[in-house]
MDAnalysis code that builds the backbone (N, CA, C; Angstrom):
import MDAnalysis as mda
import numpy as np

u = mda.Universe.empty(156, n_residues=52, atom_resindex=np.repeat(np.arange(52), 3), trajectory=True)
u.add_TopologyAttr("name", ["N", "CA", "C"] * 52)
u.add_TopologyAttr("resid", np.arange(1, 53))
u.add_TopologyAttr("resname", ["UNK", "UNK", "UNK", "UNK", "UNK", "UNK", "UNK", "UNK", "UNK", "UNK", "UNK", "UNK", "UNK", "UNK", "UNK", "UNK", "UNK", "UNK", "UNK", "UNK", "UNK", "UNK", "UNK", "UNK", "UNK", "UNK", "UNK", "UNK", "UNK", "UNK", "UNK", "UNK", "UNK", "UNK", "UNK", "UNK", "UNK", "UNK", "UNK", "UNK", "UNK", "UNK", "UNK", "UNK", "UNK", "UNK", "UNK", "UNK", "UNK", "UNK", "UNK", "UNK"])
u.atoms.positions = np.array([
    [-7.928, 18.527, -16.364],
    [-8.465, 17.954, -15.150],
    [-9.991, 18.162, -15.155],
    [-10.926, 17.290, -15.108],
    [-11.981, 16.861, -15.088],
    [-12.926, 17.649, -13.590],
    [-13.282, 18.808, -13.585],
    [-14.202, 18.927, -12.311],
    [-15.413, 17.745, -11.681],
    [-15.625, 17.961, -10.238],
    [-16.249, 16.722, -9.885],
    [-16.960, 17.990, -8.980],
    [-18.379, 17.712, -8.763],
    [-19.098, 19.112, -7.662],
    [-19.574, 17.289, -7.054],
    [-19.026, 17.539, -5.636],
    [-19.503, 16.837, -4.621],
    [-20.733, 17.783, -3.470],
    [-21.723, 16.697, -3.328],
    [-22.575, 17.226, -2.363],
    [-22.811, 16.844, -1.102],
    [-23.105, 17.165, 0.222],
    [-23.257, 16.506, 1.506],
    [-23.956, 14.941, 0.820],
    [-22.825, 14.137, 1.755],
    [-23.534, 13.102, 1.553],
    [-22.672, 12.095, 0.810],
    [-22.150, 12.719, -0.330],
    [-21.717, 12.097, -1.491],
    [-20.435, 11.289, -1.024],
    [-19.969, 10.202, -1.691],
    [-18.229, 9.480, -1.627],
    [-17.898, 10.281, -1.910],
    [-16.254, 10.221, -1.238],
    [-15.245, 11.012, -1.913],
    [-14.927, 10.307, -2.977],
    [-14.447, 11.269, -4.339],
    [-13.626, 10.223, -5.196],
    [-12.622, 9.850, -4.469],
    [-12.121, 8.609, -5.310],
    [-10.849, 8.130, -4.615],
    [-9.395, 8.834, -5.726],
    [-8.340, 9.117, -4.546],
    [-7.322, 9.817, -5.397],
    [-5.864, 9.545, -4.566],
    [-4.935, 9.660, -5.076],
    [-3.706, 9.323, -4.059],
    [-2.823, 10.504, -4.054],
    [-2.234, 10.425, -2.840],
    [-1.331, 11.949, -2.515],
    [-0.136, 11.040, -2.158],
    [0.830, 11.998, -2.325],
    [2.373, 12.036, -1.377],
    [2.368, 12.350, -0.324],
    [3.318, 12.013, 1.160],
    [2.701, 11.761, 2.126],
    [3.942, 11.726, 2.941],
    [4.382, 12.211, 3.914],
    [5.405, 11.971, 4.641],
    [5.283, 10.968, 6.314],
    [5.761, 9.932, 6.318],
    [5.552, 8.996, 7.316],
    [6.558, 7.986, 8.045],
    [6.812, 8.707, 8.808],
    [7.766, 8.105, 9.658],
    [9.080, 8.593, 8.680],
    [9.726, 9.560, 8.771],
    [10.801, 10.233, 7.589],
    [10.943, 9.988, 6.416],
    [9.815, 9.101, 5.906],
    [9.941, 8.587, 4.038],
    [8.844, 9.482, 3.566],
    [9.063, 9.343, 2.641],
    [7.850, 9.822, 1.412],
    [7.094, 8.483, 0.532],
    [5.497, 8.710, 1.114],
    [5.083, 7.382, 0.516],
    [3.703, 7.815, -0.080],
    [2.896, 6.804, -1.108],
    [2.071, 7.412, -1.733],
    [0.620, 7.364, -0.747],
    [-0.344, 7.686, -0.881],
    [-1.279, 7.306, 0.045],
    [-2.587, 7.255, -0.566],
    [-2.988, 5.943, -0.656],
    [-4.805, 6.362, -1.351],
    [-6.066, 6.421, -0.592],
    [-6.785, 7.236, -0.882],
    [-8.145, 7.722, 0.006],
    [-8.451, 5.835, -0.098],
    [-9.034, 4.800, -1.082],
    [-9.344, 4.161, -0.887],
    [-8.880, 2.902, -0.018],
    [-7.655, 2.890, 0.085],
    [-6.907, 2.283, 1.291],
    [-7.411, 2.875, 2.417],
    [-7.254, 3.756, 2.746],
    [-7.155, 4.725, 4.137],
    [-8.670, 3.852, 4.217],
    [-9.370, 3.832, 3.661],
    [-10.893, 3.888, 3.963],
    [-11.447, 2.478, 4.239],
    [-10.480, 1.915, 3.961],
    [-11.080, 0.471, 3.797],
    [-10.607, -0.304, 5.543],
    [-12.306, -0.935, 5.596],
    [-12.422, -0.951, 6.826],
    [-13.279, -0.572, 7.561],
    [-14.329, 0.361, 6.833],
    [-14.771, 1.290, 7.662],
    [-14.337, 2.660, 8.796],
    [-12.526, 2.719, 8.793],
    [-12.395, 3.846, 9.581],
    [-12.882, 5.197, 9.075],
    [-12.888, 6.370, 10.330],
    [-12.652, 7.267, 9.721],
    [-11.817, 8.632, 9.539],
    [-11.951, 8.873, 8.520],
    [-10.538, 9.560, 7.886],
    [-10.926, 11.113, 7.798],
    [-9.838, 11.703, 8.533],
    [-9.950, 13.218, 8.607],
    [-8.638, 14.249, 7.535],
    [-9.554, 14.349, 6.604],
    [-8.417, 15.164, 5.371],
    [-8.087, 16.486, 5.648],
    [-7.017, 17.003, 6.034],
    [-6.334, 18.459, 5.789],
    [-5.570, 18.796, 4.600],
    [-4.966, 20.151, 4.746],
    [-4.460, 20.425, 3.494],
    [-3.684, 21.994, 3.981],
    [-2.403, 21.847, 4.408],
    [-1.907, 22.838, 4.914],
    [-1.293, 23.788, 3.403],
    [-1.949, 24.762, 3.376],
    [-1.361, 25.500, 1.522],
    [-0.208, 26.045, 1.840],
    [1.174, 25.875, 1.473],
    [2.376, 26.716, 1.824],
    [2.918, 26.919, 2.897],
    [2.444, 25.880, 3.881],
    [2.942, 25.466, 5.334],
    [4.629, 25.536, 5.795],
    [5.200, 25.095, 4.736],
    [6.494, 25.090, 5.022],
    [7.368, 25.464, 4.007],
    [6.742, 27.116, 3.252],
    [7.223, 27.528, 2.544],
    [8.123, 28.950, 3.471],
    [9.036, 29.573, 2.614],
    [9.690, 30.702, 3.185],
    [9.038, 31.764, 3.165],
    [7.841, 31.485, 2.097],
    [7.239, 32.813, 1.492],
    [6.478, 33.439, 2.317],
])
């Protein structure tokens, strides 16, 4: 995996995640989400709904 150092300011790369929506599992790409001009607020819950 290729490091990327982003700086204030910079695009996000574009990348796609798995995604749970409306009870399915669907893929999701930053560049979809984006298109349009909205804007898009990224989280990232680490081990949220683990037992551990």
């Amino acid at each position: 995996m290729e490091k990327t150092l982003l700086r204030p300011g910079d695009a996000a790369p574009d990348f796609t995640v798995m995604a749970a929506r409306e009870g399915e599992i669907v893929q999701l790409d930053l560049g979809a989400l984006l298109a349009g001009n909205r804007g898009v607020v990224l989280t990232s819950y680490v081990l949220d709904f683990t037992g551990g």
